[in-house]
C-alpha positions, -999 to +999 in steps of 0.1 A: -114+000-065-135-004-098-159+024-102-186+033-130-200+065-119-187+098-133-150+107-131-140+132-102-111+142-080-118+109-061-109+086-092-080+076-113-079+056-142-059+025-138-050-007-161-073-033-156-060-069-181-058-046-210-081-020-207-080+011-184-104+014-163-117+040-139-118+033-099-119+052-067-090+064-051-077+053-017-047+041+010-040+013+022-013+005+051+000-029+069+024-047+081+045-068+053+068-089+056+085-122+037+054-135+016+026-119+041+005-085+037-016-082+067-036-047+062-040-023+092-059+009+080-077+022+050-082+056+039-104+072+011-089+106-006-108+136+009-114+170-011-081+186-008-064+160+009-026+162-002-003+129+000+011+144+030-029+142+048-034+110+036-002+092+050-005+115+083-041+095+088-033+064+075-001+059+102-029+073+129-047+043+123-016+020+131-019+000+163+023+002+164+050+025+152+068+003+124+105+006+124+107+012+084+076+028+066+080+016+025+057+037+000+062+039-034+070+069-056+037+081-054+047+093-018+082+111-025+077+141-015+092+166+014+062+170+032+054+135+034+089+128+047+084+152+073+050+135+084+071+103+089+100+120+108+078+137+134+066+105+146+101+090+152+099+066+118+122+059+091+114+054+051+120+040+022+107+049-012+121+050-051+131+080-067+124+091-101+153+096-123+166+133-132+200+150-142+209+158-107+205+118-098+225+111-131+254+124-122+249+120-090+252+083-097+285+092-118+302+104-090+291+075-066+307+052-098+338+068-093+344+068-057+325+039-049+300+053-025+266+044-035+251+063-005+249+104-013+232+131+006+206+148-009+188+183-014+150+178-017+129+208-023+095+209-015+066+228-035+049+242-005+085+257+008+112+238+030+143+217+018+154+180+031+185+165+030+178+124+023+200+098+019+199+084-016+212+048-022+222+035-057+212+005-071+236-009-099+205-027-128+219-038-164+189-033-179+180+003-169+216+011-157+204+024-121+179+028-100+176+057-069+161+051-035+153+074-008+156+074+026+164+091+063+190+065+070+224+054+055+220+017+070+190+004+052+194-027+027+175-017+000+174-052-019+159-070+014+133-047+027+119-025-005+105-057-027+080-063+005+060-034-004+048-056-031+031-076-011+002-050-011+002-054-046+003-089-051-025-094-030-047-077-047-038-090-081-046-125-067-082-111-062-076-116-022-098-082-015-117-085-050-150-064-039-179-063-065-207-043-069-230-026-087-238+005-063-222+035-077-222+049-037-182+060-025-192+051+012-209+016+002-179+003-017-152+018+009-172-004+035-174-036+012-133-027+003-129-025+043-140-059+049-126-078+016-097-065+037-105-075+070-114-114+055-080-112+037-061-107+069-080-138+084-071-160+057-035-145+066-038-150+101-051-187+094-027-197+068-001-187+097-017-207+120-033-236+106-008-269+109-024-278+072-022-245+042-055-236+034-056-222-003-078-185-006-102-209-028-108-233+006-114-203+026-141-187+005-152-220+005-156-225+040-170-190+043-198-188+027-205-224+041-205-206+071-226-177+059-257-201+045-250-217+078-259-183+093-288-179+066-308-204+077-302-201+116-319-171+112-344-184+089-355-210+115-358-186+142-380-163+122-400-190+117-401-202+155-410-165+161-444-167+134 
């Protein structure tokens, strides 16, 4: 979320075309699924909130207990995993690449098991054992996934945590504003969201697609619509 006010523990600077750019920090969760991101909850980061915090709110918010929970690196972490557990979910996240994953992924080579317990240790205290599945690439040789179950297909569920991504690179929840205000452009985030899940719901339901570009469209035809409703009954009232 762009931001032009001072730079605190609530921002992070983030590539924006070709220039890095300073926005506000938040979470976002949803459902996803084959081509679809339909957002659920949003959550701002809080003074001392740790990853663990944030995910622990942001799956309070959910109206269902989702089978597979997919986060990106970000998120690895022990005490996150343990967040996820207590509530009876499973997940899925990347892994970044060390010496113990290397050889590791040696030994997984050689005996052609490409799922391998492993020993997470976590900077508050506590260990984990994961599950960490191999994925052959030719380009960067491997690539480590973790997660609390052996039976997961990596290559069908993981890419649908793009979809969060990709729709907000296609300017689906493109909030602008001037107001420097946290709390003003969390609430105009909220509802680029909650219009973004309506086009969503629409496009899923509408016999005829209805581009994003038709659907602003016919919103703010709506909206002047509204405009002057209210502008004639202000006038009926003088």
């Amino acid at each position: 979320m762009a931001y032009n006010g001072r730079k605190n523990m609530y921002t992070v600077n983030v590539l924006k075309g070709d220039k890095m750019k300073r926005c506000l920090r938040y979470g976002v969760c949803g459902l996803t699924g084959r081509g679809s991101f339909l957002a659920l909850a949003i959550q701002p980061y809080e003074q001392g909130a740790t990853n663990a915090i944030m995910v622990e709110k942001l799956l309070e918010r959910l109206p269902c207990s989702p089978g597979l929970v997919l986060m990106d690196r970000y998120f690895c972490s022990v005490d996150v995993y343990n967040v996820i557990e207590a509530r009876g979910m499973n997940f899925l996240t990347p892994y970044k690449l060390n010496s113990r994953t290397d050889e590791l992924y040696k030994e997984s080579v050689l005996d052609g098991v490409m799922v391998k317990d492993y020993l997470m240790k976590s900077g508050t205290g506590g260990d984990l054992v994961v599950k960490m599945h191999f994925q052959y690439d030719p380009c960067n040789e491997y690539y480590a996934y973790v997660s609390n179950i052996e039976d997961v297909m990596v290559k069908v569920h993981y890419p649908y945590r793009w979809n969060i991504e990709n729709c907000l690179a296609k300017n689906m929840v493109d909030a602008v504003t001037s107001s420097t205000s946290m709390a003003y452009r969390l609430l105009l985030e909220t509802i680029s969201l909650i219009l973004a899940n309506l086009w969503k719901l629409l496009v899923k339901t509408m016999p005829v697609y209805m581009t994003m570009k038709a659907f602003k469209r016919m919103l703010g035809h709506i909206l002047v619509l509204e405009d002057e409703t209210w502008e004639n009954k202000e006038k009926e009232r003088g």
